[in-house]
Backbone atoms as SQL, in Angstrom:
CREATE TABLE atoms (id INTEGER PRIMARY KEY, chain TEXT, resi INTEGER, resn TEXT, atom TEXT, x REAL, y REAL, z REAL);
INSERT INTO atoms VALUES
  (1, 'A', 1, 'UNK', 'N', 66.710, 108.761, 180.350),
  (2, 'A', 1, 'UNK', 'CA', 68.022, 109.218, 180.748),
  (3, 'A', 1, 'UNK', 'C', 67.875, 110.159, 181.940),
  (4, 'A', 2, 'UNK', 'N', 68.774, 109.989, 182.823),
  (5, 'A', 2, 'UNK', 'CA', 68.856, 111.170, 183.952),
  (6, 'A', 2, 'UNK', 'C', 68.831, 112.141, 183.753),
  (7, 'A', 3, 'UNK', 'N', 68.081, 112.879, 184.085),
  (8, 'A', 3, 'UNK', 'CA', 68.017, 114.308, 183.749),
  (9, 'A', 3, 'UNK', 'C', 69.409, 115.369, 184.004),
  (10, 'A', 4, 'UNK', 'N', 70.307, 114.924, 185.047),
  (11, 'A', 4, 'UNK', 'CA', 71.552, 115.701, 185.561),
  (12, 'A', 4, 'UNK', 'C', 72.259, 115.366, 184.385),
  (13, 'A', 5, 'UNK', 'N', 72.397, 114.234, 184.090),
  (14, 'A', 5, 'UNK', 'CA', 73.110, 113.229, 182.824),
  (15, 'A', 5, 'UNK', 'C', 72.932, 114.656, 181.216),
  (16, 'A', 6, 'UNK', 'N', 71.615, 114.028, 181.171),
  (17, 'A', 6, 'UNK', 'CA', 71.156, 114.861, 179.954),
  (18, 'A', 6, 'UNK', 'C', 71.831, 116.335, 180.048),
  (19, 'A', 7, 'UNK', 'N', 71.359, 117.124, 180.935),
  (20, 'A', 7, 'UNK', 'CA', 72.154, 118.606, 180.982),
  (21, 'A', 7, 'UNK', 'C', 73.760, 118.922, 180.981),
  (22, 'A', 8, 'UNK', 'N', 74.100, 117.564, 181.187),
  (23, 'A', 8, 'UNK', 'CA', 75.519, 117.471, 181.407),
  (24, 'A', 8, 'UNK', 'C', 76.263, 117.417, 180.032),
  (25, 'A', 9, 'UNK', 'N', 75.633, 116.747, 179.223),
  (26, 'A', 9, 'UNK', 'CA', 75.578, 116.169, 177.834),
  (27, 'A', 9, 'UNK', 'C', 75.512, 117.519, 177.359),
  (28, 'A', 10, 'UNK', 'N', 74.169, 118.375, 177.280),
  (29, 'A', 10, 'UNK', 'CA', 73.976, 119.338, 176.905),
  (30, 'A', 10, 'UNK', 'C', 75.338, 120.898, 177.238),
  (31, 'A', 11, 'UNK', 'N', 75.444, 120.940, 178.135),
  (32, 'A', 11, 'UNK', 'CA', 76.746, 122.176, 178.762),
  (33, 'A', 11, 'UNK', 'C', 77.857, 121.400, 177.949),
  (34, 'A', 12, 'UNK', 'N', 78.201, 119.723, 178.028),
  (35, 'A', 12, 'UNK', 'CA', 79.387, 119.663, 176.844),
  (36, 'A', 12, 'UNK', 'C', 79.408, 120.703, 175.623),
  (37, 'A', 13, 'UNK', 'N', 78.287, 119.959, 174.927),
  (38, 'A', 13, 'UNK', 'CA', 78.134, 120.232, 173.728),
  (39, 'A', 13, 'UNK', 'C', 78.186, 121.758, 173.380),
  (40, 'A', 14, 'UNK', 'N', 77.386, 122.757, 174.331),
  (41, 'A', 14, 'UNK', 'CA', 77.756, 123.731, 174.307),
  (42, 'A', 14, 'UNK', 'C', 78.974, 124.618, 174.172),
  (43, 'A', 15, 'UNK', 'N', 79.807, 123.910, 175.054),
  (44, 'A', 15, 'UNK', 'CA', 81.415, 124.297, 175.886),
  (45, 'A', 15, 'UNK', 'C', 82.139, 123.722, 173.946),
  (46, 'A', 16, 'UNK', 'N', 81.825, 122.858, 173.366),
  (47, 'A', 16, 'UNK', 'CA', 82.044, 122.663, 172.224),
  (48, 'A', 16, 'UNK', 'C', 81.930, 123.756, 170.955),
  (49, 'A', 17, 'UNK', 'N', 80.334, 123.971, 170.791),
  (50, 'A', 17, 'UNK', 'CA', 80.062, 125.211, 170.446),
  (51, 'A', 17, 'UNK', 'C', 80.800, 126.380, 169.979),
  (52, 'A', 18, 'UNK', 'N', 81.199, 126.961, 171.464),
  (53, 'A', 18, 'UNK', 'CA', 81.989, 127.768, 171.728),
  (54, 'A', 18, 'UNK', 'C', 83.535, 127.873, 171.804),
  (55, 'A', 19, 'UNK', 'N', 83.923, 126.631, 171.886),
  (56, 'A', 19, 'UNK', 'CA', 85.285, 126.638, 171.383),
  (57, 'A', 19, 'UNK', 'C', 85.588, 126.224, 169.917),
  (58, 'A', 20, 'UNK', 'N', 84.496, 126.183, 169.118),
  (59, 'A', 20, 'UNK', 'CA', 84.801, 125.857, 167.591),
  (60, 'A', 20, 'UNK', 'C', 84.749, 127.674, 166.810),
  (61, 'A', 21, 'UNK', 'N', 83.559, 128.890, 167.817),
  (62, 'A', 21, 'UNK', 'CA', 83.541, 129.806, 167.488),
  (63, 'A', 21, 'UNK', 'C', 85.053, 130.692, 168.006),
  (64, 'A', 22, 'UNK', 'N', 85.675, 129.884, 168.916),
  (65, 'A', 22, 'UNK', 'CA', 86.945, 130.819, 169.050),
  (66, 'A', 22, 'UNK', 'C', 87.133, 131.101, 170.595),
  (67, 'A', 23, 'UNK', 'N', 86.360, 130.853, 171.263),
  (68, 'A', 23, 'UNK', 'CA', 85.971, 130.937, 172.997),
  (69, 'A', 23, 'UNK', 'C', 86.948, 130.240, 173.376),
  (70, 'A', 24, 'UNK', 'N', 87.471, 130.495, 174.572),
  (71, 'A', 24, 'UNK', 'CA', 88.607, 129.918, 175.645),
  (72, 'A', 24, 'UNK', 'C', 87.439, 129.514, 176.935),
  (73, 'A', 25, 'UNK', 'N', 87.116, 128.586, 177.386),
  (74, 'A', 25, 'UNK', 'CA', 86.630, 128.169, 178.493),
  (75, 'A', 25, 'UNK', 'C', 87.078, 128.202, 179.562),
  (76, 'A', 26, 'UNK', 'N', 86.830, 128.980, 180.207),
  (77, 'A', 26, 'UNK', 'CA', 87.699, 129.306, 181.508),
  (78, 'A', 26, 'UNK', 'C', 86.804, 128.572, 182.625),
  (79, 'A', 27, 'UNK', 'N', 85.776, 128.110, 183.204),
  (80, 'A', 27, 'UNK', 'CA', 84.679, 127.509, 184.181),
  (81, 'A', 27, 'UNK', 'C', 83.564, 126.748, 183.524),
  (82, 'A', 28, 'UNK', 'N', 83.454, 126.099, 183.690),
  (83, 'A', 28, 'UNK', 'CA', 82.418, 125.141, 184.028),
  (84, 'A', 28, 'UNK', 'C', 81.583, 124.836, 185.202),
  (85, 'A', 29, 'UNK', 'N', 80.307, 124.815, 185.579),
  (86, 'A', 29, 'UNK', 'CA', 79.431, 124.905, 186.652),
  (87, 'A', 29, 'UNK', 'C', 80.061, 125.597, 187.945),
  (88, 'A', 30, 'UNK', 'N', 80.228, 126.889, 187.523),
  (89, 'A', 30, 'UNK', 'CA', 81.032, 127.793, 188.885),
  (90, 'A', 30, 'UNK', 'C', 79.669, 128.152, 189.489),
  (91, 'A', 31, 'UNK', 'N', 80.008, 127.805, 190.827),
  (92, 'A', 31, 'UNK', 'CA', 78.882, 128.286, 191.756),
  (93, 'A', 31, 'UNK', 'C', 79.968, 129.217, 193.076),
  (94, 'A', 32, 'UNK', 'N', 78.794, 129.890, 193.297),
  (95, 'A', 32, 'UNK', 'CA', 78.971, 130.820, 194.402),
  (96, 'A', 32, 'UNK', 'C', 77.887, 130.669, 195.155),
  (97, 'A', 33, 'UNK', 'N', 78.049, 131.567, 196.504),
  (98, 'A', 33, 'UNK', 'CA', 76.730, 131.658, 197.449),
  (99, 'A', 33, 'UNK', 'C', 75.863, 132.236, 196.417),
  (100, 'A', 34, 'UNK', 'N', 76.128, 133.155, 195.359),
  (101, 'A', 34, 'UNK', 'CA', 74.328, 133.691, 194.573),
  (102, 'A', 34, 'UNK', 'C', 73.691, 132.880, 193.636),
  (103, 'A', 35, 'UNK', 'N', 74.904, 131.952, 193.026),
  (104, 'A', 35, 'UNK', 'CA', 74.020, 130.624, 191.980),
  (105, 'A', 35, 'UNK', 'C', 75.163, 129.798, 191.365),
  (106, 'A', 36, 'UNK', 'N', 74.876, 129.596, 190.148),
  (107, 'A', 36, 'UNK', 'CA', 75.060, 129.067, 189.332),
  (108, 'A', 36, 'UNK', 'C', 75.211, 129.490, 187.811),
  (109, 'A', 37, 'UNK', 'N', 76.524, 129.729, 187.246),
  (110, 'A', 37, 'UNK', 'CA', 76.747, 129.932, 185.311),
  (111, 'A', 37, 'UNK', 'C', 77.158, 128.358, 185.030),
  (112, 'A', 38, 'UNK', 'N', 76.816, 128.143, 184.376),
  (113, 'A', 38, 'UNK', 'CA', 77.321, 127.112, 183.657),
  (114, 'A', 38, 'UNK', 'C', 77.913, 126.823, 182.891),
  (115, 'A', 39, 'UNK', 'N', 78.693, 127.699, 181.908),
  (116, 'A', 39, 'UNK', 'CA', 79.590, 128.183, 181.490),
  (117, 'A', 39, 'UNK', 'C', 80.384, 129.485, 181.311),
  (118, 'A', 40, 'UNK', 'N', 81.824, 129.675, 181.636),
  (119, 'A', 40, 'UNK', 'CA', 82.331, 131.209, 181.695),
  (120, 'A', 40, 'UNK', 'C', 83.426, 131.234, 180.413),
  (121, 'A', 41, 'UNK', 'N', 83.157, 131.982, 179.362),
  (122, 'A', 41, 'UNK', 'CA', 83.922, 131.649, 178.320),
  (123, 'A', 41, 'UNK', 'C', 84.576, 132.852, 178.057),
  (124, 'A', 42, 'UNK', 'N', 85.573, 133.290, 177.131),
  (125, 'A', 42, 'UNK', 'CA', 86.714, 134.555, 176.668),
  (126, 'A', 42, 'UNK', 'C', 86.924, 134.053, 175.567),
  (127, 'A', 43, 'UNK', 'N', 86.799, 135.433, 174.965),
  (128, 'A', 43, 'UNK', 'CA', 87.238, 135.384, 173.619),
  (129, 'A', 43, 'UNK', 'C', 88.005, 136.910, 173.444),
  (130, 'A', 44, 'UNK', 'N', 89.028, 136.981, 172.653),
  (131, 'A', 44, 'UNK', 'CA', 89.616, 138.240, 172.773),
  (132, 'A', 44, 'UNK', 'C', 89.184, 139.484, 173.668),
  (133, 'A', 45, 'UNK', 'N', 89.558, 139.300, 174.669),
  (134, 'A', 45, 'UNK', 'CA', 89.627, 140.328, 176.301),
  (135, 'A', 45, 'UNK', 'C', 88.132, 140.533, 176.391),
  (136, 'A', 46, 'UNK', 'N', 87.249, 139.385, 176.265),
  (137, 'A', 46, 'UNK', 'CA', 85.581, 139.705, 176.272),
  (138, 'A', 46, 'UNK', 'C', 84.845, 138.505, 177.423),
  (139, 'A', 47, 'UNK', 'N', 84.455, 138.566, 178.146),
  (140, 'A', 47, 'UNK', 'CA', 83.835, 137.650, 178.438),
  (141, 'A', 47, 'UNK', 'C', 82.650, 137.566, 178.704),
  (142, 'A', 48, 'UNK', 'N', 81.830, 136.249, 178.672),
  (143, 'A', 48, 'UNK', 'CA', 80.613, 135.837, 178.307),
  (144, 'A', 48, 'UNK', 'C', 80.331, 134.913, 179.548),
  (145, 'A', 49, 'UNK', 'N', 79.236, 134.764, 179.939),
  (146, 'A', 49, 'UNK', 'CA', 78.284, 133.823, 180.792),
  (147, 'A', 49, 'UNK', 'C', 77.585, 133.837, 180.440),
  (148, 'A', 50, 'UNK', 'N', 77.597, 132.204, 180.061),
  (149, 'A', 50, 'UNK', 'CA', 77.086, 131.339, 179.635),
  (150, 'A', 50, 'UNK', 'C', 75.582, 130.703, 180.050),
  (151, 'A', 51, 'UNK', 'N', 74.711, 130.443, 180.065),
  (152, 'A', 51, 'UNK', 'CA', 73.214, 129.965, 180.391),
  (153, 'A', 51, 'UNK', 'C', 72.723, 128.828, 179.448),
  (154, 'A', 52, 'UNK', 'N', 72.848, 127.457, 179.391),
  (155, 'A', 52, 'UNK', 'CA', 72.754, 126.377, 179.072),
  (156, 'A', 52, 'UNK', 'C', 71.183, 125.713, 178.583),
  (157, 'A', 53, 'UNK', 'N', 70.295, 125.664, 178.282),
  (158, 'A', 53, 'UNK', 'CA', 68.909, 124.884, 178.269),
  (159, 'A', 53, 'UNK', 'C', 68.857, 123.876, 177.925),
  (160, 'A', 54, 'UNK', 'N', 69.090, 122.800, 177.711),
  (161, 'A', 54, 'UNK', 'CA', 68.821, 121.765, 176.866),
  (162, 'A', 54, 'UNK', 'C', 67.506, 120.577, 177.358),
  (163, 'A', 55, 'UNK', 'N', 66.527, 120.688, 176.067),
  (164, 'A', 55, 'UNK', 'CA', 65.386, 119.993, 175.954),
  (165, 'A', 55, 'UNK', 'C', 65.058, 118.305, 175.212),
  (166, 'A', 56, 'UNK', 'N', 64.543, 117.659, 174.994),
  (167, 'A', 56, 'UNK', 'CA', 63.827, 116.980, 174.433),
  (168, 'A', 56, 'UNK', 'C', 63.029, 117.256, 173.718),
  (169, 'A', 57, 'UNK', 'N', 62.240, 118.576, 173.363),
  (170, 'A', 57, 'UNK', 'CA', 61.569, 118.762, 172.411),
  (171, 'A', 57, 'UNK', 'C', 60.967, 119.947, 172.773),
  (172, 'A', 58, 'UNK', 'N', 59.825, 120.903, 171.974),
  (173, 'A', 58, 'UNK', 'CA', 59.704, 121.812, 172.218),
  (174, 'A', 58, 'UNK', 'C', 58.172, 122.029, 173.271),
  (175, 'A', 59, 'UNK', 'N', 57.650, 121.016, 173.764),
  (176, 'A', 59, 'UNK', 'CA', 56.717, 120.780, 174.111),
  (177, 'A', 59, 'UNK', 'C', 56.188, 122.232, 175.262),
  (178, 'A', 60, 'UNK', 'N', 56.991, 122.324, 175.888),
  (179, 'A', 60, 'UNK', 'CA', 56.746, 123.628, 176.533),
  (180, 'A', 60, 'UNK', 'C', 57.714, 124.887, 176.155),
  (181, 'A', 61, 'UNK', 'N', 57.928, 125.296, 174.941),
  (182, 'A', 61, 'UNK', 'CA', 58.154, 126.095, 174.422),
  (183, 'A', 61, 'UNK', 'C', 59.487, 126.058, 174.058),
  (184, 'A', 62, 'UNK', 'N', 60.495, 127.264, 173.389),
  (185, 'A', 62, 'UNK', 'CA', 61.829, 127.063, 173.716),
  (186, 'A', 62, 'UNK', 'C', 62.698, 127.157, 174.523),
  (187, 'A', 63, 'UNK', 'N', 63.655, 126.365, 175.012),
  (188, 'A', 63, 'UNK', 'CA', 64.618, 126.540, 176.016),
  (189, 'A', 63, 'UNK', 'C', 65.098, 127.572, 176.962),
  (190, 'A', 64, 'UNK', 'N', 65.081, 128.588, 175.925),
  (191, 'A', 64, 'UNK', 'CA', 65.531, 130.130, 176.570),
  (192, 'A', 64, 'UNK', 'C', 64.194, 130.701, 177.421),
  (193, 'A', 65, 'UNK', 'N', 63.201, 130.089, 176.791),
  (194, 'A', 65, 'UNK', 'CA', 61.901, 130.809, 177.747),
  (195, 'A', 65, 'UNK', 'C', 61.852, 130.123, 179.269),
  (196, 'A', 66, 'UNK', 'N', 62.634, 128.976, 179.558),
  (197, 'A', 66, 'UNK', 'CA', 62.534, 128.679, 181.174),
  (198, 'A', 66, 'UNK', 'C', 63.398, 129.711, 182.149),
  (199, 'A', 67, 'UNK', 'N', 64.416, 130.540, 181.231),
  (200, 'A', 67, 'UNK', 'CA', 64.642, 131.155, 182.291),
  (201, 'A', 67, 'UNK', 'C', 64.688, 132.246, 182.480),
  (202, 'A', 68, 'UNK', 'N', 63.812, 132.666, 183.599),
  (203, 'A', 68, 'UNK', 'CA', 62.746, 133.729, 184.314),
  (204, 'A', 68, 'UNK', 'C', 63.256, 134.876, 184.943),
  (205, 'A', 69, 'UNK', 'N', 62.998, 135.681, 185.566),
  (206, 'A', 69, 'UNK', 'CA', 63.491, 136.834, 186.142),
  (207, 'A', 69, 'UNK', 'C', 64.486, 136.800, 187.028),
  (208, 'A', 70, 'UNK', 'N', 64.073, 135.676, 188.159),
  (209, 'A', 70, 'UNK', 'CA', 64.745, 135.268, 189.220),
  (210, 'A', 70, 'UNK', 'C', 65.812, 134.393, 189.125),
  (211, 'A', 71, 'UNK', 'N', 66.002, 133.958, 187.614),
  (212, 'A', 71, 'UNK', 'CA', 67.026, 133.020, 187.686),
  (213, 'A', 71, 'UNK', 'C', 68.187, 134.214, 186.734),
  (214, 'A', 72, 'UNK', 'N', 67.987, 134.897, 185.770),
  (215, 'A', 72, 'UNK', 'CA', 68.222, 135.446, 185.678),
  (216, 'A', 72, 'UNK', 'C', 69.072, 136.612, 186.479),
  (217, 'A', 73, 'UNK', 'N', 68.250, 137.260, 187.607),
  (218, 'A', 73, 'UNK', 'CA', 69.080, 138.063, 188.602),
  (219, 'A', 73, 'UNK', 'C', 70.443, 136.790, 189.430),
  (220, 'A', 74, 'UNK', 'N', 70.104, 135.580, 189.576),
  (221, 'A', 74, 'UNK', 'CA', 70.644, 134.416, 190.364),
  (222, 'A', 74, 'UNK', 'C', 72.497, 134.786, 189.494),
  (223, 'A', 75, 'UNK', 'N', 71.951, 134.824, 188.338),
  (224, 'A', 75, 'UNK', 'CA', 73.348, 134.603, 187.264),
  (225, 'A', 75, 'UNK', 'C', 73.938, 136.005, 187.332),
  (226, 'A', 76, 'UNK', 'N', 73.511, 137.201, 187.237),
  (227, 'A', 76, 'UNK', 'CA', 74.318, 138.149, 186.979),
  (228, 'A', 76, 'UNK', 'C', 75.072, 138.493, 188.838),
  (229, 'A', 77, 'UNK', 'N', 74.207, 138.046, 189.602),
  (230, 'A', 77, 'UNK', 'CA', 75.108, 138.181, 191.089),
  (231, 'A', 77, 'UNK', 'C', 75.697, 137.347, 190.767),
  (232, 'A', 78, 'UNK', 'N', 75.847, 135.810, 190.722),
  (233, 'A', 78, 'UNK', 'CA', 77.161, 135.073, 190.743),
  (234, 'A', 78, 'UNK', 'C', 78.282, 135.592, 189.925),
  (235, 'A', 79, 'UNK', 'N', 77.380, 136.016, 188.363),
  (236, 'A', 79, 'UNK', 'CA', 78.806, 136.939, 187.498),
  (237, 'A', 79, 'UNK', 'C', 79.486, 137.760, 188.088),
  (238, 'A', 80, 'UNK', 'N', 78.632, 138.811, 189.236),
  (239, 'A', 80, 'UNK', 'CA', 79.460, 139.999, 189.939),
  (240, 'A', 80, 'UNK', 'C', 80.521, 138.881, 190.641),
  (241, 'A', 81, 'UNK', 'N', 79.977, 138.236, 191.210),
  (242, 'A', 81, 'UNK', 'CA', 81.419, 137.384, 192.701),
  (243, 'A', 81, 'UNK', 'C', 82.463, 136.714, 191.685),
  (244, 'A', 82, 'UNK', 'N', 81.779, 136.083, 190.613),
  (245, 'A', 82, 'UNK', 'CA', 83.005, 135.626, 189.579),
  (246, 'A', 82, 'UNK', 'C', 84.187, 137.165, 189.271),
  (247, 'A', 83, 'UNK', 'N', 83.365, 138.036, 188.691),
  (248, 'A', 83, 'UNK', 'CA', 84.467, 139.339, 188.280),
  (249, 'A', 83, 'UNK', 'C', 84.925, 140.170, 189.413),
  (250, 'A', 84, 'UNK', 'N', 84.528, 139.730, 190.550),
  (251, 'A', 84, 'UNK', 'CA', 84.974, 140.363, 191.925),
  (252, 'A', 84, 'UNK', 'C', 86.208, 139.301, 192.163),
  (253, 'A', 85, 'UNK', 'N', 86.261, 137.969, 191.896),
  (254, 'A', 85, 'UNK', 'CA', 87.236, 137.083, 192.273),
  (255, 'A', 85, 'UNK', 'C', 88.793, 137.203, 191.476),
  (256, 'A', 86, 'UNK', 'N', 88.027, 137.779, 190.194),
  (257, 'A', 86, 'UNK', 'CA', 88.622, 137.897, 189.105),
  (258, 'A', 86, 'UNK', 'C', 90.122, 139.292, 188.792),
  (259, 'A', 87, 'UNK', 'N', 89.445, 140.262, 189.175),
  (260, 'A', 87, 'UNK', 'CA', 89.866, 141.013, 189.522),
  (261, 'A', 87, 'UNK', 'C', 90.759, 141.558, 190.701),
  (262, 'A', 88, 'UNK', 'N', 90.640, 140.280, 192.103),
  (263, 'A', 88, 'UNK', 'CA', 91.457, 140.338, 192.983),
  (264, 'A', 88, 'UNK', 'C', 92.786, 139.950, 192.367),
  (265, 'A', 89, 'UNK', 'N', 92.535, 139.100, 191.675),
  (266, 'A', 89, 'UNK', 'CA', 93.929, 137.993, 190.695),
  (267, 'A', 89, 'UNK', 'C', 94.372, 139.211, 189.756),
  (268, 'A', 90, 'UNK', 'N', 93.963, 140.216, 189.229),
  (269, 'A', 90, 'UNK', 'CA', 94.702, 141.456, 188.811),
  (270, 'A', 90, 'UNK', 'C', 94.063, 141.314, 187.084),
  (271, 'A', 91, 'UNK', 'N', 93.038, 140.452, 186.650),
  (272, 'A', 91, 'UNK', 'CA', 92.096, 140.207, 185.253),
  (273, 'A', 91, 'UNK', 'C', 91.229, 141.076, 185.491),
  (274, 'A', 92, 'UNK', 'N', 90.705, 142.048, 184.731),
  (275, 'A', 92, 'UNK', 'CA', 89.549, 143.227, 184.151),
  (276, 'A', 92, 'UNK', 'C', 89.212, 142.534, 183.039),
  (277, 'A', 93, 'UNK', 'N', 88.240, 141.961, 182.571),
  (278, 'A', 93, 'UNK', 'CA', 88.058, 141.959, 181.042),
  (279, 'A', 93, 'UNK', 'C', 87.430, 143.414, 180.354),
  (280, 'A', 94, 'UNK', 'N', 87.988, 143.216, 179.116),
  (281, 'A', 94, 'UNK', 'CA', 87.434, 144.675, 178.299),
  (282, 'A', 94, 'UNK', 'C', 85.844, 144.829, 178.253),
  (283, 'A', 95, 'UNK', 'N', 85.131, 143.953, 178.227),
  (284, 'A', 95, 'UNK', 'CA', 83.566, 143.691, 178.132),
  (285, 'A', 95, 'UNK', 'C', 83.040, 142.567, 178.711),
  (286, 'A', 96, 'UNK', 'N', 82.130, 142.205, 179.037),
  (287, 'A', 96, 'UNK', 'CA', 80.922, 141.180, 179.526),
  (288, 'A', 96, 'UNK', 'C', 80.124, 141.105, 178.794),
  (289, 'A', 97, 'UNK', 'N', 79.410, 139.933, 178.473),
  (290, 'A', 97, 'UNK', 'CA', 77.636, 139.880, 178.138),
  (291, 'A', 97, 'UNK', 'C', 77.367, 138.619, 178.514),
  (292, 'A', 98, 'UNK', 'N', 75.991, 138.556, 178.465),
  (293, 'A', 98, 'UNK', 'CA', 75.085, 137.534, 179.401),
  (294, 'A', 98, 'UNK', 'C', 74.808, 136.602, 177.759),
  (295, 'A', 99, 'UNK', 'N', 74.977, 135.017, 177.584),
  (296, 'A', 99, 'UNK', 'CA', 74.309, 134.599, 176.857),
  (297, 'A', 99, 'UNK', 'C', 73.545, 133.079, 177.301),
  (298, 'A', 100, 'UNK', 'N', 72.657, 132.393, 176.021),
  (299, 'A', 100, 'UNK', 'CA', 72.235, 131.764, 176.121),
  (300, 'A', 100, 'UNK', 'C', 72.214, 130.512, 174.861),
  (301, 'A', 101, 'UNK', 'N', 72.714, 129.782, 175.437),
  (302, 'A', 101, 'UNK', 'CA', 72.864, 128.499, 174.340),
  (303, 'A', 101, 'UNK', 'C', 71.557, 127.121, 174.797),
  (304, 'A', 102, 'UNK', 'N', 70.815, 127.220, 174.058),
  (305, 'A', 102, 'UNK', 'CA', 70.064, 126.402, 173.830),
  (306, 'A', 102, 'UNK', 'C', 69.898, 124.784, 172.840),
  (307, 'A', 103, 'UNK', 'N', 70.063, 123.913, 173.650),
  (308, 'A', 103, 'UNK', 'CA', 70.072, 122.589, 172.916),
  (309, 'A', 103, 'UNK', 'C', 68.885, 121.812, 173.023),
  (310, 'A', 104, 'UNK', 'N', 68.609, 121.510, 171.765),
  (311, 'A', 104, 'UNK', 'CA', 67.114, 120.716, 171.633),
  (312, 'A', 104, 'UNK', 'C', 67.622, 119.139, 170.939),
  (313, 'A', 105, 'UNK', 'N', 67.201, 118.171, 171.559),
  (314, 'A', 105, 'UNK', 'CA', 67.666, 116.741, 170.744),
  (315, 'A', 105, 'UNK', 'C', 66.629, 116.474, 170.687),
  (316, 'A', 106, 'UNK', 'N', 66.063, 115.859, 169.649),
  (317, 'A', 106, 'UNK', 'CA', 64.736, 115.432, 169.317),
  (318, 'A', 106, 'UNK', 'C', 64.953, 114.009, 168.576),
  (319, 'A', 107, 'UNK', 'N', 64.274, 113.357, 168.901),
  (320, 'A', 107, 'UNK', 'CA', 64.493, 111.755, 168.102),
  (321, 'A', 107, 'UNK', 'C', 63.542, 111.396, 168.291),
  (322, 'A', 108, 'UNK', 'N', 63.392, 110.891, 166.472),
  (323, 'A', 108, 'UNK', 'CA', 62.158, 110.494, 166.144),
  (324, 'A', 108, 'UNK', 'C', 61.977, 109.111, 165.798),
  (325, 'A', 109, 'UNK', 'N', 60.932, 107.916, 166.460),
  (326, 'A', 109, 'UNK', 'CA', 61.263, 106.834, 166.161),
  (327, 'A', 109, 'UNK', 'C', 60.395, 106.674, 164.934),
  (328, 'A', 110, 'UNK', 'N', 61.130, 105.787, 163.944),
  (329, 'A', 110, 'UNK', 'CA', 59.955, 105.712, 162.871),
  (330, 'A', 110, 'UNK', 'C', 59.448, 106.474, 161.790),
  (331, 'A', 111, 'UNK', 'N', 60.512, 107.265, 161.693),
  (332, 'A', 111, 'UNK', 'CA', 60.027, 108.587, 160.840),
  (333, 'A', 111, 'UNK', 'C', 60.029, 108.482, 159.580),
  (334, 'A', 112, 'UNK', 'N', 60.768, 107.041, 159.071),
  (335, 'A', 112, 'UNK', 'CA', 59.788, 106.758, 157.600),
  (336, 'A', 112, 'UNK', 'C', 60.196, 105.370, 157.264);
């Protein structure tokens, strides 16, 4: 499967996730000149950015461990230009936090 495909699959399922826990999805793959969130979600005056992994298996560890310092700083500048955009429109949210949703599909042929 395509790998763009697969991640695409994966940020659904996520964006799912999160609207079964109560999340309002406000963006999907918002980019700016500093990067890329892949999901921007609200839940009572809170919002969250979102960070997506999804694997095939655990072969090089878990999902959340690919992303590194630099991708990391990549997301919280795009969060600033997102809540800088945000705030021109006259929205403050009460809080922020940074998360990470990790999807692993594993299929096993043959398994008994």
């Amino acid at each position: 499967m395509d790998k763009r495909v697969f991640g695409q699959i994966g940020e659904n399922t996520a964006a799912d996730v999160l609207r079964a826990k109560g999340y309002r999805i406000l963006r999907q793959n918002y980019r700016c000149s500093y990067g890329e969130i892949d999901i921007i979600a609200e839940r009572d005056g809170d919002l969250s950015f979102v960070e997506v992994k999804t694997r095939q298996n655990f072969r090089y560890g878990r999902p959340c461990e690919a992303i590194g310092r630099e991708k990391m700083q990549h997301i919280r500048r795009a969060a600033r230009c997102f809540l800088d955009d945000m705030k021109k429109k006259g929205y403050v949210p009460r809080r922020y936090d940074f998360q990470v949703i990790e999807i692993v599909v594993q299929h096993t042929d043959h398994a008994f």
